[in-house]
C-alpha positions in Angstrom: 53.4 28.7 -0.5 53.4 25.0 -0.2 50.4 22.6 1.0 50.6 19.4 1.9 48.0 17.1 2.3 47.9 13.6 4.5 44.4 11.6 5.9 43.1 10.2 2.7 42.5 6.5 2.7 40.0 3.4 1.5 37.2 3.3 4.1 33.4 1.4 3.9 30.4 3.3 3.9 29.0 4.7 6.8 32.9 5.2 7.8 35.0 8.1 8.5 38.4 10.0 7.9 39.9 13.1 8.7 41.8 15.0 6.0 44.6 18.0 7.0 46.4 20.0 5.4 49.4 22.3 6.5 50.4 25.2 4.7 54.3 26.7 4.3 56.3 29.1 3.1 56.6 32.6 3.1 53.0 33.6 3.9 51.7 36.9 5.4 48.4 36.0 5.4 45.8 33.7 4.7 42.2 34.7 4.1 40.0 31.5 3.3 40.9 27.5 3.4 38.9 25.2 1.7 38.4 21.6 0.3 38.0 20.7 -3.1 37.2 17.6 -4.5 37.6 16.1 -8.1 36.1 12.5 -9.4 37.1 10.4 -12.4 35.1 12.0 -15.2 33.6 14.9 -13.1 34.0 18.3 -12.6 35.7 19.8 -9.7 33.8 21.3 -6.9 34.4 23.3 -3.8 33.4 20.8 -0.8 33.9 23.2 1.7 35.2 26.7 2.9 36.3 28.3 6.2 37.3 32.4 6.6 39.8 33.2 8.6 37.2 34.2 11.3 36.1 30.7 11.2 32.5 31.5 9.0 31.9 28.1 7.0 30.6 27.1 4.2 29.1 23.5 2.5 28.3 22.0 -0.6 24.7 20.8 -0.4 25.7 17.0 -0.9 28.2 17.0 2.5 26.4 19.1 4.8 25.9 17.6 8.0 28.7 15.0 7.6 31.6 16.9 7.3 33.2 19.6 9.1 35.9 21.6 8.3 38.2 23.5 10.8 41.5 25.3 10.9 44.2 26.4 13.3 45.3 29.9 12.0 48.5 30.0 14.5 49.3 26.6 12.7 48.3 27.7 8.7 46.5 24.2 9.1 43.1 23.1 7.8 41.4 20.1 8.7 38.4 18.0 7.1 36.2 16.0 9.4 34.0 13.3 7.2 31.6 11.1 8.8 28.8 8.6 7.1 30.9 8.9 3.7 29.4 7.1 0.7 30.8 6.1 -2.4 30.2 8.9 -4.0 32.4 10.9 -1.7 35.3 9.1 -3.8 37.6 11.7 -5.0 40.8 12.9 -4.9 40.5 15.8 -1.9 42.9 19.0 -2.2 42.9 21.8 -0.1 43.0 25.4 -0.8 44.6 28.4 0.7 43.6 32.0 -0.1 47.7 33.9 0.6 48.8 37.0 0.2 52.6 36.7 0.5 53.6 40.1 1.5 52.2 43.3 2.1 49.9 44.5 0.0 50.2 42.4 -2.4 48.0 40.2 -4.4 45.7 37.6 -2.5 46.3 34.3 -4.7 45.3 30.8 -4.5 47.2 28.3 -3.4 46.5 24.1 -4.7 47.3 20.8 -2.1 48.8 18.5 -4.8 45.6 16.0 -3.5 45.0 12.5 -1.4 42.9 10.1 -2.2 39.8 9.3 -0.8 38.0 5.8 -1.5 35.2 5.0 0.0 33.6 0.9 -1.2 33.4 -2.0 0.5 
């Protein structure tokens, strides 16, 4: 299973950008999608999630400014972020929860990352 991430960019504060990601390969299914997010010198942490039945869920920091969605005909996830602020910079992957045939394992698939700048 491959992911493949595009949308990242340098934007000012207050500003926006949309991150997607498509995933491919020989999937059967995919449960959850999710951003991630890792900073110079920081840990990594789960931005946001979205089941397969579209549930969501937010880190504290990002909730109400972004929004995440998916197309589950497509194996595509998408991050909406409005009002970013500097320290929103990161390098952004997404996530995909895949079970590659039936009955097998569920696993967790890595984007290799964009990055996401946000300074004026």
């Amino acid at each position: 299973v491959q992911l493949v991430e595009s949308g990242g960019g340098l934007v000012q504060p207050g500003g926006s950008l949309r991150l997607s990601c498509a995933a491919s390969g020989s999937i059967f299914r995919i449960s959850a999608m999710g951003w991630s997010r890792q900073a110079p010198g920081k840990q990594r942490e789960l931005v946001a999630t979205i089941a397969s039945g579209g549930s969501t869920a937010y880190v504290d920091s990002v909730k109400g400014r972004f929004t995440i969605s998916r197309d589950n005909a497509k194996n595509t996830v998408s991050l909406q972020m409005n009002s970013l602020k500097p320290e929103d910079t990161a390098v952004y992957s997404c996530t995909a929860d895949a079970v590659t045939q039936y009955s097998g394992p569920v696993h967790r698939y890595w984007g290799q990352g964009t990055q996401v700048t946000v300074s004026s």
